[in-house]
Structure formats: structure tokens, C-alpha cells
Backbone as XML, in Angstrom:
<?xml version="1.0"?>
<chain id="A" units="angstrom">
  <residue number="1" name="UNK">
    <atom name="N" x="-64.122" y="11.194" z="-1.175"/>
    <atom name="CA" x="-65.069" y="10.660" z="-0.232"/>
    <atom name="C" x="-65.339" y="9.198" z="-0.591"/>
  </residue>
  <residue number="2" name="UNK">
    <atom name="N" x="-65.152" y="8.459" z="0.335"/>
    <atom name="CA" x="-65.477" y="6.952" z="0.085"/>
    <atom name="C" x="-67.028" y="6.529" z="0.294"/>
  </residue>
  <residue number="3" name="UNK">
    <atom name="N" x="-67.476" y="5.629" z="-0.592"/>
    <atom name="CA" x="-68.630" y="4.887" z="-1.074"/>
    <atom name="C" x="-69.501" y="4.310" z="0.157"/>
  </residue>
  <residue number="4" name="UNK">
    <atom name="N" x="-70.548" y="4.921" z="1.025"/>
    <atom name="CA" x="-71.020" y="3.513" z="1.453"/>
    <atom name="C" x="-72.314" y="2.851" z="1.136"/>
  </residue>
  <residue number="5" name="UNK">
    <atom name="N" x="-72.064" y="1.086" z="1.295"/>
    <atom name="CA" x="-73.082" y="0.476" z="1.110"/>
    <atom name="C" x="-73.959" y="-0.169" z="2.165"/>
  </residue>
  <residue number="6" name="UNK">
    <atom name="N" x="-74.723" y="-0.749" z="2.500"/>
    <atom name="CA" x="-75.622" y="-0.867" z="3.921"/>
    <atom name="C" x="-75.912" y="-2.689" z="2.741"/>
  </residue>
  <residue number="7" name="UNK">
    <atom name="N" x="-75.814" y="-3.288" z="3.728"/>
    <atom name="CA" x="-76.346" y="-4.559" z="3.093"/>
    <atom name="C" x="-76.802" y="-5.677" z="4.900"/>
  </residue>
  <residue number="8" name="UNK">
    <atom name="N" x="-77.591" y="-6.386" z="4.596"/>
    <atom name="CA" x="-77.967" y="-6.857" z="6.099"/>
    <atom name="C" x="-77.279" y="-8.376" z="5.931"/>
  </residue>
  <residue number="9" name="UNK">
    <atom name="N" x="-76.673" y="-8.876" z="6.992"/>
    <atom name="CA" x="-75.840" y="-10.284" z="7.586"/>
    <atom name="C" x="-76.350" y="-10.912" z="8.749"/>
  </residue>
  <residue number="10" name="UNK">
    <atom name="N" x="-76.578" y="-12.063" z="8.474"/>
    <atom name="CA" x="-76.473" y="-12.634" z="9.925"/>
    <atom name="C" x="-75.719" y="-12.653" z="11.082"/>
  </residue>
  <residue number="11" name="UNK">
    <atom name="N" x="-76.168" y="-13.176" z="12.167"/>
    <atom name="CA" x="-75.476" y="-13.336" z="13.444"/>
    <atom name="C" x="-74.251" y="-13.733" z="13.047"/>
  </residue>
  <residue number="12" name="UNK">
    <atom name="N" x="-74.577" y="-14.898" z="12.219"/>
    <atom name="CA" x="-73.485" y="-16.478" z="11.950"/>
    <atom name="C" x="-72.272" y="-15.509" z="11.316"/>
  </residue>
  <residue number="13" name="UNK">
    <atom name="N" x="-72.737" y="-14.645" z="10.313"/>
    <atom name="CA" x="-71.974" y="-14.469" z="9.425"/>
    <atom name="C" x="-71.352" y="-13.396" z="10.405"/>
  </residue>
  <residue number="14" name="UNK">
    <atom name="N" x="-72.042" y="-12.406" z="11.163"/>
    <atom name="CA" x="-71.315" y="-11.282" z="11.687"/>
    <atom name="C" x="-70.096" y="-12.014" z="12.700"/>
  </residue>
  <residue number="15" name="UNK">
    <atom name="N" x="-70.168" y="-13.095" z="13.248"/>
    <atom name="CA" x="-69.318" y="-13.691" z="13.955"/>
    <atom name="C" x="-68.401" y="-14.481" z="13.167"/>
  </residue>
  <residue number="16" name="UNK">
    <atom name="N" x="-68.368" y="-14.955" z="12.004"/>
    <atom name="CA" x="-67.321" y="-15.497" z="11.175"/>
    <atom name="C" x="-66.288" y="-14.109" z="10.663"/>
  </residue>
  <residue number="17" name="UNK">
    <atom name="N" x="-67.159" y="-13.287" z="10.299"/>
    <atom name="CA" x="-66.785" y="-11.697" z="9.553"/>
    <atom name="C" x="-65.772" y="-11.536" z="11.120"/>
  </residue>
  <residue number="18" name="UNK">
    <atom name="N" x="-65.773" y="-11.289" z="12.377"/>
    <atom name="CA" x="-65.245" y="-10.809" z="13.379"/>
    <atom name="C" x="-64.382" y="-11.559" z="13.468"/>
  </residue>
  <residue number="19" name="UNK">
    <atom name="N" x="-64.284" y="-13.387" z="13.090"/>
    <atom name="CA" x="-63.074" y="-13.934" z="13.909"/>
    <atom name="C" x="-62.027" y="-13.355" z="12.764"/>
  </residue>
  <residue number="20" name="UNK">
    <atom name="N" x="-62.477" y="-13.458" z="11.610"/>
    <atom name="CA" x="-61.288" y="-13.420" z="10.438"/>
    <atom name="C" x="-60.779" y="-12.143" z="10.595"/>
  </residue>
  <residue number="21" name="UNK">
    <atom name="N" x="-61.014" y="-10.968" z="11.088"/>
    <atom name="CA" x="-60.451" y="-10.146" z="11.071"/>
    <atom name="C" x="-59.905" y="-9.805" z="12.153"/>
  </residue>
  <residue number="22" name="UNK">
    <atom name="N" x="-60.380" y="-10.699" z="13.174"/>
    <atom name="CA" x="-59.333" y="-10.599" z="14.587"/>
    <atom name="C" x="-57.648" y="-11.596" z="14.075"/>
  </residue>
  <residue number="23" name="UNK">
    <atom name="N" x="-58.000" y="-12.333" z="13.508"/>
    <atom name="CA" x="-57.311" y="-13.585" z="12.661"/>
    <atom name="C" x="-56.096" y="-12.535" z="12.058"/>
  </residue>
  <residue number="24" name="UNK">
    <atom name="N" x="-56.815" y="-11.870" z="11.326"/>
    <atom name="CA" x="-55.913" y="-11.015" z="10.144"/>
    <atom name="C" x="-54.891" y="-9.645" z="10.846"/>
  </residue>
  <residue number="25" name="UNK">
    <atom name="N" x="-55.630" y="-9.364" z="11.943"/>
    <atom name="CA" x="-54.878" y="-8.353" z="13.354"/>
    <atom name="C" x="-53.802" y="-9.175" z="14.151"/>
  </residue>
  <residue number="26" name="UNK">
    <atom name="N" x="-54.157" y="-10.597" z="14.093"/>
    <atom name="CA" x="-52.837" y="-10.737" z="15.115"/>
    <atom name="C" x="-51.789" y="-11.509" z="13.729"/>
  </residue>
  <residue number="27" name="UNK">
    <atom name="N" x="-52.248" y="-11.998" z="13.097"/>
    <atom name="CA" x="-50.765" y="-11.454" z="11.828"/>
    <atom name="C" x="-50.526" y="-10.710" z="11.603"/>
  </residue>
  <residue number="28" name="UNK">
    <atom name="N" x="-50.598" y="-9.699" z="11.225"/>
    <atom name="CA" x="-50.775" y="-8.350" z="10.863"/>
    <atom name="C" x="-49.358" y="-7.780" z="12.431"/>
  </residue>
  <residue number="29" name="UNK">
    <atom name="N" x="-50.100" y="-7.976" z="13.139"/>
    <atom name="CA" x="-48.932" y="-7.500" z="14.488"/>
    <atom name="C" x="-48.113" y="-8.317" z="14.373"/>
  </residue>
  <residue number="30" name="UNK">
    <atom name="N" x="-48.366" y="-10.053" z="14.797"/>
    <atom name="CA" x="-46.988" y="-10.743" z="14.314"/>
    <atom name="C" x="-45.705" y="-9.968" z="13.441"/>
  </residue>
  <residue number="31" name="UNK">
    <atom name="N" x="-46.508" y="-9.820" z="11.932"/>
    <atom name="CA" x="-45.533" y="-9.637" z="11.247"/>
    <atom name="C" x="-44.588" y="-8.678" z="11.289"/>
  </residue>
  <residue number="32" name="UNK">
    <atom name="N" x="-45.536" y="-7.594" z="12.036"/>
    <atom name="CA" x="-44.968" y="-6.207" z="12.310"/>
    <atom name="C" x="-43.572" y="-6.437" z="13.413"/>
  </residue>
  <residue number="33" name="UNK">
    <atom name="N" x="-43.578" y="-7.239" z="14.102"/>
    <atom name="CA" x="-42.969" y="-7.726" z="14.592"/>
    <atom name="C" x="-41.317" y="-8.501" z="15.116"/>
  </residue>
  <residue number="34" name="UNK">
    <atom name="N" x="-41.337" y="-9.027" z="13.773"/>
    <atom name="CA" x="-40.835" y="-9.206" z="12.925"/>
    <atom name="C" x="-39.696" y="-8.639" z="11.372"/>
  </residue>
  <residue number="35" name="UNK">
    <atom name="N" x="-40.782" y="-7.408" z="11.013"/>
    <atom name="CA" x="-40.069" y="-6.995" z="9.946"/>
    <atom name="C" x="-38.900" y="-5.879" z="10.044"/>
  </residue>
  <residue number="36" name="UNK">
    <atom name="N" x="-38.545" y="-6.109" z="9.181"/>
    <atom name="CA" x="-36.880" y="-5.079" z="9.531"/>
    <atom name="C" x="-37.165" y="-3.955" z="8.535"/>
  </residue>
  <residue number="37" name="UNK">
    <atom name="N" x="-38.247" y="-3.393" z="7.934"/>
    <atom name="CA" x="-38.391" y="-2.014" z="6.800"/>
    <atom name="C" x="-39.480" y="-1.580" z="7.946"/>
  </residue>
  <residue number="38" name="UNK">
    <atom name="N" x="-39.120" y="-0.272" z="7.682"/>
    <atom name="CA" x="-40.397" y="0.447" z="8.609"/>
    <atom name="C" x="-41.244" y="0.760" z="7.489"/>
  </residue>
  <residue number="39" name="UNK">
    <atom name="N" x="-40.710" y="0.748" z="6.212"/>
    <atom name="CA" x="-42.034" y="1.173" z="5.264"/>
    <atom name="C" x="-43.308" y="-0.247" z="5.311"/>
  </residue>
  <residue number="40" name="UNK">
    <atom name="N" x="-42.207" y="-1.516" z="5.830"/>
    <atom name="CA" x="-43.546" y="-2.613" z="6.205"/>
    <atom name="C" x="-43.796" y="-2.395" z="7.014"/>
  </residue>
  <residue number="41" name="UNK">
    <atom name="N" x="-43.524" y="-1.697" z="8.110"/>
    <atom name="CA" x="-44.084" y="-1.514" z="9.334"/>
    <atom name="C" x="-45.453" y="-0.509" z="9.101"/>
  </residue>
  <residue number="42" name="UNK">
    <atom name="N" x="-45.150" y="0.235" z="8.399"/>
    <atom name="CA" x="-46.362" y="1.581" z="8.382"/>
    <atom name="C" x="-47.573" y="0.873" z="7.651"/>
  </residue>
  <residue number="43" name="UNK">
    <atom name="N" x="-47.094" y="-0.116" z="6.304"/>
    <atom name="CA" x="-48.367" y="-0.756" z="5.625"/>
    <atom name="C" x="-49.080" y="-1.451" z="6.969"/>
  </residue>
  <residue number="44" name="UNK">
    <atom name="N" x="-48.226" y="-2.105" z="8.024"/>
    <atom name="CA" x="-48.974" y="-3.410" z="8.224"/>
    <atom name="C" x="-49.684" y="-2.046" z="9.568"/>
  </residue>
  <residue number="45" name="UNK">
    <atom name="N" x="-49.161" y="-1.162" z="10.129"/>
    <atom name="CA" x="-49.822" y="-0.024" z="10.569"/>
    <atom name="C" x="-51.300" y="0.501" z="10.602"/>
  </residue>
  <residue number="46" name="UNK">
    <atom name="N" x="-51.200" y="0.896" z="8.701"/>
    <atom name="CA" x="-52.629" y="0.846" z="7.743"/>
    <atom name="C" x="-53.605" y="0.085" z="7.966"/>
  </residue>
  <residue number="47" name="UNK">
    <atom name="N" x="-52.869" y="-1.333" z="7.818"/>
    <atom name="CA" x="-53.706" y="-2.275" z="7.576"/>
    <atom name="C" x="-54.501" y="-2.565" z="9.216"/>
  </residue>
  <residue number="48" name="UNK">
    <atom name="N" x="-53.469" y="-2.611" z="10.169"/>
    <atom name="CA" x="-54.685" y="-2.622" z="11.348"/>
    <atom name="C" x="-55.593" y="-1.477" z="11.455"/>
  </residue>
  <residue number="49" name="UNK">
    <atom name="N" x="-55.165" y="-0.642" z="11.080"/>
    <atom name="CA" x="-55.978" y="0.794" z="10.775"/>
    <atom name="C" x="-57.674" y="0.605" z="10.285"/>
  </residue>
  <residue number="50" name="UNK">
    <atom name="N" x="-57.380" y="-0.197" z="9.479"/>
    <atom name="CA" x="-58.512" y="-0.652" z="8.176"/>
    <atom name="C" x="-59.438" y="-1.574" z="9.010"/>
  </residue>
  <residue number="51" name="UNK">
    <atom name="N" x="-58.521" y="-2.545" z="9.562"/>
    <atom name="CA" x="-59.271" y="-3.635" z="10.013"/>
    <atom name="C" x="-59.728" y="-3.248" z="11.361"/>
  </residue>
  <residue number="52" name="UNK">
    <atom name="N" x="-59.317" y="-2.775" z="12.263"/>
    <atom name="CA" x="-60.141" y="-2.244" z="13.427"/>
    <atom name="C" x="-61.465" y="-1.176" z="12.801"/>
  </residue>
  <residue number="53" name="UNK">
    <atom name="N" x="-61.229" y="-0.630" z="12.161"/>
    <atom name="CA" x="-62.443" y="0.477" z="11.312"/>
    <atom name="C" x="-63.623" y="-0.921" z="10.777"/>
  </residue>
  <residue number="54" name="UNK">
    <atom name="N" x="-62.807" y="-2.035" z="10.383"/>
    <atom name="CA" x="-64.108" y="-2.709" z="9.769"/>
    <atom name="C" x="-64.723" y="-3.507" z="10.537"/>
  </residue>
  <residue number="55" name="UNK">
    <atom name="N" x="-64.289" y="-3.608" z="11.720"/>
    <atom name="CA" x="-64.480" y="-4.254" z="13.134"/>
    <atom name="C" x="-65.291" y="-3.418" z="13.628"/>
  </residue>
  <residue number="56" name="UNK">
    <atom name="N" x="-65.001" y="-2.341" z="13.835"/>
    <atom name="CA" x="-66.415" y="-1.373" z="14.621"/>
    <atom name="C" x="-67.629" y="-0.928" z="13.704"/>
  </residue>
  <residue number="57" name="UNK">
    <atom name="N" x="-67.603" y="-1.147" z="12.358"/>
    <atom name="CA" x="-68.938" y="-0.910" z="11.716"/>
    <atom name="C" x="-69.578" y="-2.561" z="11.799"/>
  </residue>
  <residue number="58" name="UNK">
    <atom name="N" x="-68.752" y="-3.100" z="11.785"/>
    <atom name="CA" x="-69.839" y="-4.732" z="11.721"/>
    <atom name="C" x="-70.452" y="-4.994" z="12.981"/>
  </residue>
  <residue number="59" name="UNK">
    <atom name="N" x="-69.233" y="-4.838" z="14.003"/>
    <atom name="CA" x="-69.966" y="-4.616" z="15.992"/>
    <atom name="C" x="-71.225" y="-3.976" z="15.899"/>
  </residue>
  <residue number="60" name="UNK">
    <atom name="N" x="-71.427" y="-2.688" z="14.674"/>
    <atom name="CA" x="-72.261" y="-2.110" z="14.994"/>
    <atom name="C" x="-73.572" y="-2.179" z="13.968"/>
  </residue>
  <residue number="61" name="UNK">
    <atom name="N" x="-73.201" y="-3.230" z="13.129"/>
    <atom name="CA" x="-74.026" y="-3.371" z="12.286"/>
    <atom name="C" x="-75.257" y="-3.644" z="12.337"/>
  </residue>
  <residue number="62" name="UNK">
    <atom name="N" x="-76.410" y="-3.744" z="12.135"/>
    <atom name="CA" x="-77.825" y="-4.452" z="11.906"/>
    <atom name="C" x="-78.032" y="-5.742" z="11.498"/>
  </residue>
  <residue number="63" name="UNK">
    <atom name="N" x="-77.986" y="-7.084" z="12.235"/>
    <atom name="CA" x="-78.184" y="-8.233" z="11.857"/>
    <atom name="C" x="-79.667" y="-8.651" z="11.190"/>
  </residue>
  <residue number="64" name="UNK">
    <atom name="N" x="-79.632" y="-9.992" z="10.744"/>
    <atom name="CA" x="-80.670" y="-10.504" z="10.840"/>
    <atom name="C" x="-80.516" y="-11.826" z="10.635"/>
  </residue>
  <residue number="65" name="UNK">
    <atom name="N" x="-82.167" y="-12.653" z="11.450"/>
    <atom name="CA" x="-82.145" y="-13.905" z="11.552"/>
    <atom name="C" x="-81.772" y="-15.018" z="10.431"/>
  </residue>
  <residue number="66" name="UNK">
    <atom name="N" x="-81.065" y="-15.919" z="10.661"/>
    <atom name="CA" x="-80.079" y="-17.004" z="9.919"/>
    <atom name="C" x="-81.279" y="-17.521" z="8.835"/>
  </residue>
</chain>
């Protein structure tokens, strides 16, 4: 069972936190794209896996003022 922690972020930050990981999704596909091993294909798979999951807890997170 994995760990969770609750910690509170700003607006600013929840919108920096969102571009970088939209950032990190379209490399992530790029590369997939690209690569000729399907075993890189399945990591980079994971990895949007991960990053859409950390995309919908921050969407849904609890901000607070800057």
C-alpha cells in the first residue's frame, strides 16, 4: 500500500506543478514515438500512467492563497 501525504500549494504553484507535467506527457509520447523496444514503450506507458494519476490529485487538490 502506498504512503499518502496531504500538504497545501498555491494557485501559482498548482499551475506550474500542471504545466510541467503536461511538459513531461508530451515527451513522454514523443518519445514513445519514436522508440524501437517495446520494453521502452511500456516504461514510457507507466510513466504517463503516473503522470496523469498526479495530474488528477493536484486538479483536485486544496489550494491556498499565494
Amino acid at each position: 500500500m502506498a504512503a499518502t501525504e496531504s500538504f497545501e500549494i498555491t494557485d501559482d504553484e498548482k499551475s506550474l506543478l500542471l504545466e510541467l507535467i503536461e511538459n513531461a506527457e508530451e515527451t513522454a509520447i514523443e518519445s514513445m514515438a519514436h522508440a524501437d523496444s517495446r520494453s521502452f514503450k511500456d516504461v514510457l506507458r507507466q510513466r504517463l500512467q503516473l503522470l496523469a494519476s498526479a495530474k488528477e490529485k493536484i486538479r483536485g487538490h486544496g489550494t491556498r492563497a499565494a
